[in-house]
N, C-alpha and C positions, 0 to 999 in steps of 0.2 A: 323169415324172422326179421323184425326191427333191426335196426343197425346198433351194433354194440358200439359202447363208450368204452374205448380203449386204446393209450395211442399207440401202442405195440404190433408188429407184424411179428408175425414166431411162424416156425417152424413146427410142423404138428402141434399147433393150436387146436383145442378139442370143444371149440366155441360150440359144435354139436351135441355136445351132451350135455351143455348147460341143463335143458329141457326135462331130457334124461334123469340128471343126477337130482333135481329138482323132485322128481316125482317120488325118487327112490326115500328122498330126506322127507317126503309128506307122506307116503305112506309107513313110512315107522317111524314118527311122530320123533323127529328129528328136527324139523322146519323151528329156527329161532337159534341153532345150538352154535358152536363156538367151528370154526372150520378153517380147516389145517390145508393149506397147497405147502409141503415141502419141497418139491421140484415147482417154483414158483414161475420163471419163464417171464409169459403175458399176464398171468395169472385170470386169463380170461373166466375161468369156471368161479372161483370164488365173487370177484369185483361182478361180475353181472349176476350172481346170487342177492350178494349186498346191494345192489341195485333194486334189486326188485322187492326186497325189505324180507327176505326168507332167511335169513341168518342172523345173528345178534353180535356176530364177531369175526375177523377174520385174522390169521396166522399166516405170512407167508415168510419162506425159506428161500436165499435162494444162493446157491454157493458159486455163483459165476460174478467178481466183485463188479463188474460196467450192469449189469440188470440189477443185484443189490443196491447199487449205488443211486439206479434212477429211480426206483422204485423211494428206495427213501428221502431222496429230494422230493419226489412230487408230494410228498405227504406232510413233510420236515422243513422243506427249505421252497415252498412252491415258485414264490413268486422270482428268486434268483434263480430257480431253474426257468422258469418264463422267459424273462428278461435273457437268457442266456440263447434261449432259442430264437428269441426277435433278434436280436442281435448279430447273430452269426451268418456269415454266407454259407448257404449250401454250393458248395463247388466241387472239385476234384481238388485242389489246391486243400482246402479246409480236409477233404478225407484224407489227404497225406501228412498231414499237421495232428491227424487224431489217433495216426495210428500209432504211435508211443505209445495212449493209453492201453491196446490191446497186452502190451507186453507187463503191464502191470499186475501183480501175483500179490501185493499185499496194502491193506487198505491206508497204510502209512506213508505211501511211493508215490501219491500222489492228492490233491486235494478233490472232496468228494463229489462235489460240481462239477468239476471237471472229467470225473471217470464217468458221472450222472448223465452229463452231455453226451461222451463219449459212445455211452448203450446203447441212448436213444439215437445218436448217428448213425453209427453201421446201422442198426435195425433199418432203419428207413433208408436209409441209403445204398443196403448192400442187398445181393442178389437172393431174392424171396426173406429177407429180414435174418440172414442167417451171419453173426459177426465176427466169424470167420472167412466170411469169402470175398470176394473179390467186387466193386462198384456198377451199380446199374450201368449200363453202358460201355463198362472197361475203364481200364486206367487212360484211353486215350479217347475216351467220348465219342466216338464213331457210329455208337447204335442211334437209333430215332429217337430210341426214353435216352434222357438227360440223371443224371446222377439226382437231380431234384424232386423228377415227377411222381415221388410217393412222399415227398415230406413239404405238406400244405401246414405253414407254418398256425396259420388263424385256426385250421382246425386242428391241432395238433394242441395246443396252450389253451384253446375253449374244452377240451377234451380232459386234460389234466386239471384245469382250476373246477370242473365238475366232479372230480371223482377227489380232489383235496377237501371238500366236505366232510369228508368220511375216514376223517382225518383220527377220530377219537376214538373207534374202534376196529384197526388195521395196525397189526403188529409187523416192522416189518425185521427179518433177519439174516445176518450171515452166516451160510454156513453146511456144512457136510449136511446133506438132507435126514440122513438114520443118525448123525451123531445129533442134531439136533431133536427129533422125533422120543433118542432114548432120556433127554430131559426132562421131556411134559409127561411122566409117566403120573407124579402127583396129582396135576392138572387135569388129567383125564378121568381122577378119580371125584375129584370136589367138579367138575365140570360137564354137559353135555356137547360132547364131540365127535366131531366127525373127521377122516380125511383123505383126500382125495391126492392118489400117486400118480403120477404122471412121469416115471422116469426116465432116461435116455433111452432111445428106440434102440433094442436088439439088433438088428439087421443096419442099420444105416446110422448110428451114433456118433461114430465117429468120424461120419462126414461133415454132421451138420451142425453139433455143438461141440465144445471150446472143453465142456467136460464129460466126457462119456464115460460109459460104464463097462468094464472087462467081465467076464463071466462071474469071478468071484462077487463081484460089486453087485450082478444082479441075483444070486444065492441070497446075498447077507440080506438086500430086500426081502427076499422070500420069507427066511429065517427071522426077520421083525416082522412081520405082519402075524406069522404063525403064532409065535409067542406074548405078542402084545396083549394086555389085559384093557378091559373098559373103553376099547375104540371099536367103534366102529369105522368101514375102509370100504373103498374102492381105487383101482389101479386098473390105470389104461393102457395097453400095448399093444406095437405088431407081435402081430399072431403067430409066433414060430416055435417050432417041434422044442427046443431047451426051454423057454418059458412055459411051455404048458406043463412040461414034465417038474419042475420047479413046484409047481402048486396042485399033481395031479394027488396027493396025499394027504394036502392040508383043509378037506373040507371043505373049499374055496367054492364060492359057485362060478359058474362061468358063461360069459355071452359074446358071441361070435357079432361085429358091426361093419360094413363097408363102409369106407373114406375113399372118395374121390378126388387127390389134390388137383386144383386145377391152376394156371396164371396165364392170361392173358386170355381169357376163353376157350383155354385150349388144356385138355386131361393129359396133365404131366406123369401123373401116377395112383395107381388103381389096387387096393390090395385090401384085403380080410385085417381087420383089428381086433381084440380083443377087452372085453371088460372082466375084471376078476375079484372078486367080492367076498366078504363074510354076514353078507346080508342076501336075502330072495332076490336076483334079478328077472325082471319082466324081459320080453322078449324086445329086442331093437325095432324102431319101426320100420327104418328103410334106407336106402342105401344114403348118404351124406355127400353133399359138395361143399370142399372146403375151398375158399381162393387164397393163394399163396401174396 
């Protein structure tokens, strides 16, 4: 695959099924329609759809406020988020100066460049882009990688000022991914839409995001999709015994895909995923390597 324009590292980024979710939207004549990432992230699967000129809009959600916040500078305030990133030293010093911003719970505690910065910091800077954890390297710089060596500032800002184009139809939002979702029910009605769920992974959630999902959280998912009118949906997940039973009743189609995370050339973790749909899914082609 081409290299995607995107300047986010995420954690269960599902850059593989771009391809995938692509075919799914042309063969039910979906290709141009309005496309919804609620659990927004990297938002890698919509922004490389919009890229490729297959969609006519894009909706993203994202209730973690440091992703919200960069997300809406690169679109809203580019060129002061630019300048913020020329700007700044990437050090360990600077990652200790940022992390206030994690402690930040409401979008009023702080200024929004600043929490915008803050995303895009840990992501790049923190171990596999997850911004909760802890700095490339450690807090005391002793590994071989430096706190730096995944945040190339020239292509990080030539990355952003190309996807700020696309400025005029990218919606971006804060907020509970299903409190959001039970909004656009109108929208879904006067509009062709799609959306595509990517929620906190079952098994390993709450290691790796800031906000994960308890059992109930991932029912009430269930329980929207079942009853939602006029959308169409797909959702990606590991593959485990309570999520399948979740959608074994609602009609759901279901495809079984292997992901190989990998970082530094080396297969960190290897496991069965699933895709779960109210549309025909075609068979997965073959197993995936994702690099962390």
């Amino acid at each position: 695959m081409p290299e995607t324009i995107n300047p986010l590292r995420y954690p269960g980024a599902k850059r593989s099924l771009v391809n995938y979710i692509d075919a799914l939207l042309d063969a039910n004549h979906l290709q141009g329609c309005t496309f919804f990432e609620p659990y927004a992230g990297s938002a890698v699967v919509g922004l490389e759809l919009l890229q490729r000129g297959h969609i006519g809009g894009l909706v993203l959600c994202e209730k973690d406020i440091l992703l919200y916040a960069f997300w809406e500078c690169v679109f809203r305030d580019t060129d002061a988020l630019c300048n913020k990133i020329q700007d700044t030293p990437i050090t360990i010093e600077t990652w200790q100066q940022q992390n206030q911003y994690r402690e930040v719970v409401s979008l009023d505690q702080a200024d929004l460049l600043d929490l915008a910065f803050a995303g895009l910091f840990f992501n790049r800077t923190n171990f596999s882009g997850i911004l909760k954890a802890n700095p490339i390297g450690g807090i005391n710089q002793t590994s071989r990688y430096g706190i730096d060596c995944r945040f190339n500032k020239a292509k990080i800002i030539e990355i952003i000022l190309r996807l700020s184009a696309y400025r005029d139809v990218i919606e971006v939002n804060c907020n509970d991914a299903l409190q959001f979702m039970r909004t656009q029910n109108a929208r879904f009605l006067r509009q062709n839409c799609f959306a595509y769920f990517d929620p906190p992974y079952y098994e390993k959630g709450s290691e790796i995001y800031r906000h994960y999902y308890t059992n109930q959280d991932h029912i009430a998912l269930a329980h929207y999709v079942r009853d939602v009118h006029r959308l169409d949906w797909i959702i990606s997940y590991d593959d485990a015994p309570f999520i399948c039973g979740l959608y074994s009743n609602t009609g759901a189609q279901y495809q079984p895909f292997f992901l190989d995370y990998t970082c530094a050339s080396k297969v960190r973790t290897q496991g069965q995923e699933l895709l779960i749909s109210n549309l025909p899914l075609p068979p997965f082609p073959a197993r995936i390597v994702e690099s962390c």
